[in-house]
C-alpha positions, 0 to 999 in steps of 0.5 A: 427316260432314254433307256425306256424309249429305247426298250419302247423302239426294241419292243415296236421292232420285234412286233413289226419283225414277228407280224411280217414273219408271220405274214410268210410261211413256206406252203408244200404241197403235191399236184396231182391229176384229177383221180390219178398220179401226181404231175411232175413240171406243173408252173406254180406261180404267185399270181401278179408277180413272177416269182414262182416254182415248178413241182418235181417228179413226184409232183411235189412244191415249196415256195415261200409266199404271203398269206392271202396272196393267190397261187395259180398252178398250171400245167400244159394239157391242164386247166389252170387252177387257182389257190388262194392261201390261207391258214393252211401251209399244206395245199394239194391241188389236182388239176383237170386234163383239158381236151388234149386235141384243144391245147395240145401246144407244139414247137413252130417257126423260128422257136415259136409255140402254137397251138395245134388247133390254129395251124394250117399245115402239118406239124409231126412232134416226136418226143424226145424219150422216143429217141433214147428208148431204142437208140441209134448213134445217128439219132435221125434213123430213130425218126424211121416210120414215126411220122407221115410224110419223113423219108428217113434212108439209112445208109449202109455206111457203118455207126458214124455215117450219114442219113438221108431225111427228105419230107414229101418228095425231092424237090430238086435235081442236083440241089440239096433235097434235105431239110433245114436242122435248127436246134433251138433257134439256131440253123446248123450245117448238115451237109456229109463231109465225105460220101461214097460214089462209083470208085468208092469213098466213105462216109464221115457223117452229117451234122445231125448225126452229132447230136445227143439224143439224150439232150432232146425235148422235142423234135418238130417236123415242119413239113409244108412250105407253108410251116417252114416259110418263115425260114426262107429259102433254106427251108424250101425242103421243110425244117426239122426243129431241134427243142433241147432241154432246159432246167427244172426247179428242184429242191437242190440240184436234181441230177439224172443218170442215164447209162445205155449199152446195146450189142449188136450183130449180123442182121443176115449172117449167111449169104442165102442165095450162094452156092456151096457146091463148087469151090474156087477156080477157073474153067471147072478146074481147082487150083493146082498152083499158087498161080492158079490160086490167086483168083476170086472166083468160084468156078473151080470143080465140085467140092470134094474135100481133098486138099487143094493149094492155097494163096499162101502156097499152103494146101487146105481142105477143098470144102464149103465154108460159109462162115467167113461173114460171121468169123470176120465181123464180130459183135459191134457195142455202144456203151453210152452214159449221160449225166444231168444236173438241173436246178434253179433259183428265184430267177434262174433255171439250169441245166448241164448235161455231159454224155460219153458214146464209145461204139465199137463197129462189127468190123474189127479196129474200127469204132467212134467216140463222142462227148457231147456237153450242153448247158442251158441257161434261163434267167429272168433279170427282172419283169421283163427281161430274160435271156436264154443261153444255150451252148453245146460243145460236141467231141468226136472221134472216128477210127477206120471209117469203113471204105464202101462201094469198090472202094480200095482197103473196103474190107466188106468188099473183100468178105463179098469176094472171098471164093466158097472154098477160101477159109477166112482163116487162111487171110487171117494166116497169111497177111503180109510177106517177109518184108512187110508188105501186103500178100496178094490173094486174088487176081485183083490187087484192088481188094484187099486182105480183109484183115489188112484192110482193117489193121493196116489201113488207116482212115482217122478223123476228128471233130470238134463242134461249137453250137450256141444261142444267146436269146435276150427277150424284154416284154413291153407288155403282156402282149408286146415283146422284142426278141433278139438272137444271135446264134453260132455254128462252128466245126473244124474236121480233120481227117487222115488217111494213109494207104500202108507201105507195100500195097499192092497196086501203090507199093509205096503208099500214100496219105492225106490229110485234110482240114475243114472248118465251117462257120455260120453266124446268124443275128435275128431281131423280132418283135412279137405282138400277142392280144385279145381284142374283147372276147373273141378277137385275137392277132398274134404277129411278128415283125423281124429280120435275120442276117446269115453269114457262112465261111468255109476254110479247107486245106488238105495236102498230102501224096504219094510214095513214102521213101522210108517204108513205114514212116507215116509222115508228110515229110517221108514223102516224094517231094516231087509227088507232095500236092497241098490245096487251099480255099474259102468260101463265103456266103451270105442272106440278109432277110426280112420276116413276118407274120400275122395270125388273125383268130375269132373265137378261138375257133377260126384262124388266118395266118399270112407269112412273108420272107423276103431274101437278098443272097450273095451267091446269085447277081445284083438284080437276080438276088432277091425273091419273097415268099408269101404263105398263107393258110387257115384252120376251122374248128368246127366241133368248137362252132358247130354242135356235133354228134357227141361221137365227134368230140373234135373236127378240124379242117385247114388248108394252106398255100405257100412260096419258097425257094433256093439259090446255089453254090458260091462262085457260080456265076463268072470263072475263078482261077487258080495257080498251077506251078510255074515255068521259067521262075513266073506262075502259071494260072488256070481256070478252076473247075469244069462246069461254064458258069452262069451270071444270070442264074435266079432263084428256084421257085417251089411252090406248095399247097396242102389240106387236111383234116383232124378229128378225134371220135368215140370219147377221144379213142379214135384220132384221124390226120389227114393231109393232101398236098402238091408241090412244084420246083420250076426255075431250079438249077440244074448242071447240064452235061455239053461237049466236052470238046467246049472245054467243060463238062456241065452247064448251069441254067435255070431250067428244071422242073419238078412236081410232087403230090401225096397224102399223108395219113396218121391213125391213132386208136386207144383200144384199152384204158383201165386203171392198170391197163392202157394198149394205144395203136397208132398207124401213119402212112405217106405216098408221095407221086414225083414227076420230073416235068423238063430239064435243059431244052430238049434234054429229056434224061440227065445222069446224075451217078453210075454203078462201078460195074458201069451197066447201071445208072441213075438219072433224072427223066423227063416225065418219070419219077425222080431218081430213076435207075437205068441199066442196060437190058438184054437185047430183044426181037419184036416178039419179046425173045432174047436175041444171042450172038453166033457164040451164043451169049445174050447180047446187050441191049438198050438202056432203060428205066426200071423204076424209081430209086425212092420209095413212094411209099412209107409207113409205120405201126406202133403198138404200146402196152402198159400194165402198172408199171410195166410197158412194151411197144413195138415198131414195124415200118416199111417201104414200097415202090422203089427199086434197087440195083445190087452190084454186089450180087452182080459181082458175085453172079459174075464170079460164081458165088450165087447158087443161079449159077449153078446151072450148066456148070457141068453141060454148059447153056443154052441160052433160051431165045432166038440169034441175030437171024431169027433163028432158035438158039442152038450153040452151047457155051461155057457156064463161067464164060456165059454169066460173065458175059451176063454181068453187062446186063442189068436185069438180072440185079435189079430187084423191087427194094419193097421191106418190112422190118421189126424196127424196135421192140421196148420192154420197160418197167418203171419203179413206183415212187413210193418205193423210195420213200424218204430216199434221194432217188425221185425216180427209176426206170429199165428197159430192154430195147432191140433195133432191127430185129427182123426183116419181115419182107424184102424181095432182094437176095443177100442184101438188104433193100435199104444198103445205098452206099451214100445220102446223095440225089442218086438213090438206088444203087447199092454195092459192098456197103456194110451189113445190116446189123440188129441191136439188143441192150439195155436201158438204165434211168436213175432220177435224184 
């Protein structure tokens, strides 16, 4: 009996076993779109539950699931799809595109999706494989002519420099005028850690030109204050939202490689506008000493090819050569590779990703290396709570950064100087004296031996970077959810510089080191509300505060006159000319948030936003300022019936506040130790600007209108956009006496204002099977004004050229960023007035123009057949004007075929002298143009380009070709980056050269050549 009823409980057990196994079956399955290719990333979820998976590249899914339970497929740009399962376990789902304009989703405030349709401001998303397809080390010059409005300005600083981003228009004087970064929630540091100005200097980068562009999802740019609200006062100037990528499902781990090389060159390999007649010299005479040889300049005698004395006491031929450019640069490269692991389980998803840049710049021994690792991590702990976790940990290492402007050891500078008859490789010959030190080869023992300055000279520095994000969210509901995040930005930079033993004008040395290192934390809590009241009421709110913590820590020390030569240590040097400095700053914002967006209808939208910020930088009672936003949106085709060649209409419109502080330690004056005497410590006050105790915030306030519509069966796309903006209260440092003891002021003073328009065409002038051609067009103007500065200050100087002849300054009632110079002196009728030795005298200071182009656009064309694409990208710049000191320079010594002119019968200015009378005295051609080098005119050139920024071709294997292979996916491509430069109006230089990222823009002066890139592009996916 026993053994009966245990066979009877066995055989229940195997039945109940078998009809539950039989209950779940694996179903597979591939979703494609409607009449075309499969959908890779498609959401395939158990209905009910949150159990679910994702298709991969080929479109295809597994998942285990209960028969008669419902498979809901969605997709975004897709109309979900539901499935119920039955018998079957194959179920191939195709999936109809909704109207993309409709559900097009994008990325907004503080990590928010939206759709398009209910913004009221402007939003630009930029893909992220419109990063890497023609690729830059500072990926924000890939951003150069996308997006209407982005005034993105390449600096001539080399691979690892800086960029300067600024969105409609500058809105402060000496604020910062650049827009927030966020990278996935998480607010990072951008500032430049070193920038060049009027004696010289390099540029060791910014934050966003460390990040991989290879880990980029999507980039979102929040131009309006009334998109960027939300984010306070560190938003005033619009955000850039940095979305990286997350985990996919895979059957097993997916893994992507990518590997990138690109060479690049000379993008103006000749100097075009110099003179190739005469040769190096003085007075129409070559040298016949070495004493004689020592010079820069080229106003020697015709060339003859005879054998002329050298530097170096070696005689050469007396020829042109006009190959010193391209025989000192030599072909820069970047060899990067990435690889990705991706994957997930019933409740996690993963991604870790590892990239390895090696550049190699045109100027010999100088070079960057970075390592960027990123691991993204999305876990469901049950049905309702998730957490995200981002981090990023990011290498970098730079060797000789170059030296820009004049610079000592700036090797382009000394390229720039070099007399048309010095061969670049008689500097190569002879680069140092017997005892090691460096051989002087020209009248100026600034410059150095181009060689010397990149071997000898050392400029090191190195990085290392921390970027992370925990985000935990708990879901009350489906429609009420709490959100925290705590996110992480940490640096610490350490750069080493050395001037070499037996420089010429410091013959023992020196060095320097420094170390910085910045931290920001910030703690943010949300609550967020999302719910349909009936069909067509619907609120989508949020509720939350932030707390921001920043400190700087920065130490440096170093000095000159090294006692053993050639040892480079701290130890090696002078101790009586040792120096060391120490500080920290800390600085903090606490701030409240929130948000409301009413919807009816689907079709019209009202959202209000406010920020209140509390900030420890300005005083008790000073410290606090809201800002409010408000805007709108009115889908009209959804509410109206239109004619059928609209297929989309939607006009919005928005008004917002927001607002800045400024630096720690502005208000009251700090002190300093300085030395001792008599065995007490002596004590100083540090800086020379008079605080101000009663400073408040700066004020900008914005408003903008636009309208987007898609005509002709959705070929046709229009986005168009107005827009003011006004800074009052912003702070400004306004020069006093220096007999007060300072040199500058703070005060509440300033005012700005901006308007323009903003204009994106798109246009799909092809679509076939096989064929596809898409045109997209964007345009933005921007009209500044510098409305009043500090009482009856009505100009204020903000940075000066190293000839000291031109300037740039803020001036009341003109553009910002106005370059001034001073001109030829001129009578009333418009003649140039000369002197009784006949050279032209110096007139006036005045304004020539804006140093920022109001002007920006950006034309793309993409092709597709079958596998095969091409696309290319022409953007330019108009309006703006651009000071050259190099060819200042290079008039003042000779080198610019202008100054061929008189060389052998010497000129007479064309004008009257100071008694109104012709000009009639003859003057020595060497003596007149550099007299001529203390006017600005002559320099001054219209910065109008445009340029063939990127050409792509690409070809992507079909899929069936790998079959039953590990490879899901293949793609290669040959790229190029600055190709050509279509226009420009400025000799020798190109109009973009700025030697830093600073408000002072206009003035350019021996920063590194343009180069043009062309390589090659590899995707494996398996």
């Amino acid at each position: 009996m026993k053994r009966s009823l245990c066979f009877l409980r066995i055989l229940v057990l195997s039945l109940l076993s078998t009809l539950s196994f039989a209950q779940t079956v694996e179903v597979k399955g591939k979703v494609t779109e409607e009449g075309k290719s499969e959908i890779n990333g498609v959401n395939v979820l158990i209905k009910g539950t949150t159990r679910g998976t994702i298709t991969n590249d080929r479109g295809e899914y597994s998942i285990q699931v209960q028969k008669g339970a419902t498979l809901k497929f969605s997709s975004i740009g897709f109309i979900p799809k539901e499935v119920e399962v039955g018998n079957s376990t194959t179920i191939d789902v195709s999936l109809m595109p909704e109207e993309s304009t409709l559900s097009e989703v994008v990325v907004t405030a503080l990590g928010i999706k939206k759709e398009k349709k209910a913004l009221g401001y402007s939003v630009t998303e930029v893909k992220g494989e419109e990063l890497t397809q023609a690729r830059t080390v500072n990926m924000a010059n890939s951003l150069q002519g996308k997006v209407a409005g982005l005034n993105v300005a390449n600096t001539a600083t080399g691979p690892g420099g800086s960029s300067r981003i600024v969105i409609r228009g500058n809105g402060s004087i000496s604020g910062n005028n650049q827009p927030l970064i966020v990278v996935d929630g998480t607010p990072i540091n951008n500032d430049n850690l070193g920038s060049a100005g009027m004696w010289g200097g390099g540029d060791s980068g910014d934050g966003i030109s460390s990040l991989n562009p290879d880990e980029v999802e999507t980039i979102s740019v929040l131009k309006g204050a009334t998109a960027s609200a939300l984010y306070g006062s560190r938003a005033s100037n619009g955000v850039i939202l940095v979305t990286t990528k997350g985990g996919k499902a895979n059957k097993g781990i997916g893994v992507e490689l990518s590997s990138n090389y690109v060479a690049e060159n000379l993008l103006l390999p000749t100097y075009k506008d110099y003179q190739y007649e005469y040769g190096m010299g003085n007075n129409g005479i070559k040298p016949t000493t070495v004493a004689e040889a020592l010079t820069s300049n080229s106003w020697g005698t015709k060339l003859d090819g005879s054998n002329t004395i050298n530097f170096d006491g070696k005689s050469r031929p007396y020829s042109a050569y006009k190959n010193n450019q391209t025989d000192f640069y030599r072909v820069g490269s970047t060899f990067t590779n990435s690889v990705a692991l991706t994957g997930a389980t019933e409740s996690i998803t993963y991604r870790l990703s590892m990239n390895d840049l090696n550049n190699k710049s045109i100027i010999p021994n100088s070079g960057l290396r970075r390592n960027n690792f990123a691991l993204n991590v999305n876990a469901n702990l049950g049905p309702k709570l998730s957490i995200v976790t981002n981090v990023k940990y990011i290498l970098e290492k730079t060797t000789n950064r170059p030296r820009l402007s004049d610079s000592p050891g700036s090797a382009t500078y000394a390229i720039n100087a070099m007399p048309t008859s010095l061969p670049l490789s008689a500097l190569k010959e002879s680069q140092l004296n017997d005892d090691g030190s460096e051989k002087v080869w020209s009248d100026n023992i600034y410059i150095q031996n181009p060689y010397v300055a990149a071997n000898n000279w050392r400029q090191e520095d190195k990085k290392g970077r921390i970027i992370g994000v925990v985000e935990p969210r708990f879901n009350f509901t489906d429609w009420l959810f709490l959100r925290g995040r705590l996110g992480f930005d940490n640096f610490n930079y350490r750069n080493l510089t050395i001037t070499p033993y037996g420089t010429p004008f410091q013959p023992r040395g020196g060095m320097n080191v420094g170390n910085r290192n910045f931290t920001e934390t910030n703690s943010e809590l949300l609550l967020g509300i999302n719910k349909k009241f009936g069909d067509r009421f619907g609120v989508n709110a949020l509720f939350g505060g932030n707390l921001m913590k920043q400190t700087y820590q920065n130490s440096s020390y170093g000095g000159s006159n090294f006692n053993i030569p050639y040892f480079y240590d701290i130890s090696n040097i002078d101790p009586a000319a040792r120096s060391s400095s120490e500080n920290y700053i800390e600085k903090r914002i606490n701030s409240v948030y929130g948000s409301a967006e009413f919807s009816y209808n689907s079709y019209l939208f009202v959202t209000a936003t406010a920020r209140n910020d509390w900030f420890s930088t300005l005083a008790k009672g000073n410290n606090s300022i809201l800002y409010p936003s408000v805007g709108g949106s009115f889908v009209v085709s959804e509410a109206f019936k239109l004619p059928t060649a609209i297929n989309y209409l939607k006009v919005r419109a928005s008004w917002a506040q927001a607002g800045g502080d400024t630096d720690p330690y502005n208000l009251s004056l700090y002190y300093g130790l300085s030395g001792a005497h008599l065995g007490a410590p002596l004590a100083q006050i540090n800086g020379d600007r008079v605080p101000n105790s009663n400073l408040q915030p700066l004020t900008s306030t914005t408003s903008e209108a636009g309208l987007e519509t898609r005509l002709f069966n959705n070929k046709l796309g229009v986005d168009f956009a107005l827009y003011t903006r006004k800074t009052t209260n912003d702070i400004v440092a306004a020069t006093i006496s220096n007999t007060s003891g300072y040199g500058s002021a703070l005060f509440n003073v300033g005012e700005i204002a901006n308007k323009g328009l903003e204009l994106l065409l798109t246009y799909r002038l092809a679509s076939a099977k096989d064929f596809s051609w898409d045109a997209s067009f964007n345009m933005g103007y921007n009209q500044s004004e510098v409305v009043s500065l500090y009482g009856n200050l009505t100009t204020l100087q903000v940075d000066e050229n190293r000839t000291r002849i031109a300037y740039i300054h803020q001036v009341v009632g003109l553009p910002y960023s106005q370059v001034k110079g001073f001109t030829y002196k001129k009578d009333a009728s418009g003649n140039v007035v000369y002197d009784s030795q006949g050279y032209p005298l110096q007139g006036n200071l005045v304004n020539f123009g804006t140093g920022v182009a109001p002007t920006t656009l950006g034309f793309t064309n993409s092709f597709r057949y079958k596998g095969i694409g091409l696309s290319f990208l022409i953007d330019g710049k108009f309006g703006g004007v651009i000071y050259s000191g190099t060819n200042a320079y290079a008039n003042r010594r000779g080198l610019l075929k202008s100054t061929l002119e008189g060389r052998e019968t010497g000129i007479v200015g064309k004008g009257v002298n100071e008694k109104g009378e012709p000009n009639t005295v003859r003057v020595p051609a060497q003596q007149y143009y550099e007299r001529l080098f203390n006017i600005a005119d002559p320099f001054v050139y219209s910065a109008d380009f445009l340029k063939l920024r990127q050409v792509i071709i690409d070809y992507t294997i079909p899929t069936r070709v790998f079959g039953k292979s590990p490879f899901k996916g293949a793609s290669i491509s040959l790229v190029g980056r600055n190709l050509a430069i279509l226009m420009k109006k400025t000799p020798n230089i190109d109009p973009e050269s700025t030697y830093n990222n600073s408000n002072a823009q206009g003035l350019e002066l021996a920063g590194v050549p343009p180069t043009r890139t062309v390589g090659v592009n590899l995707n494996l996916k398996f």
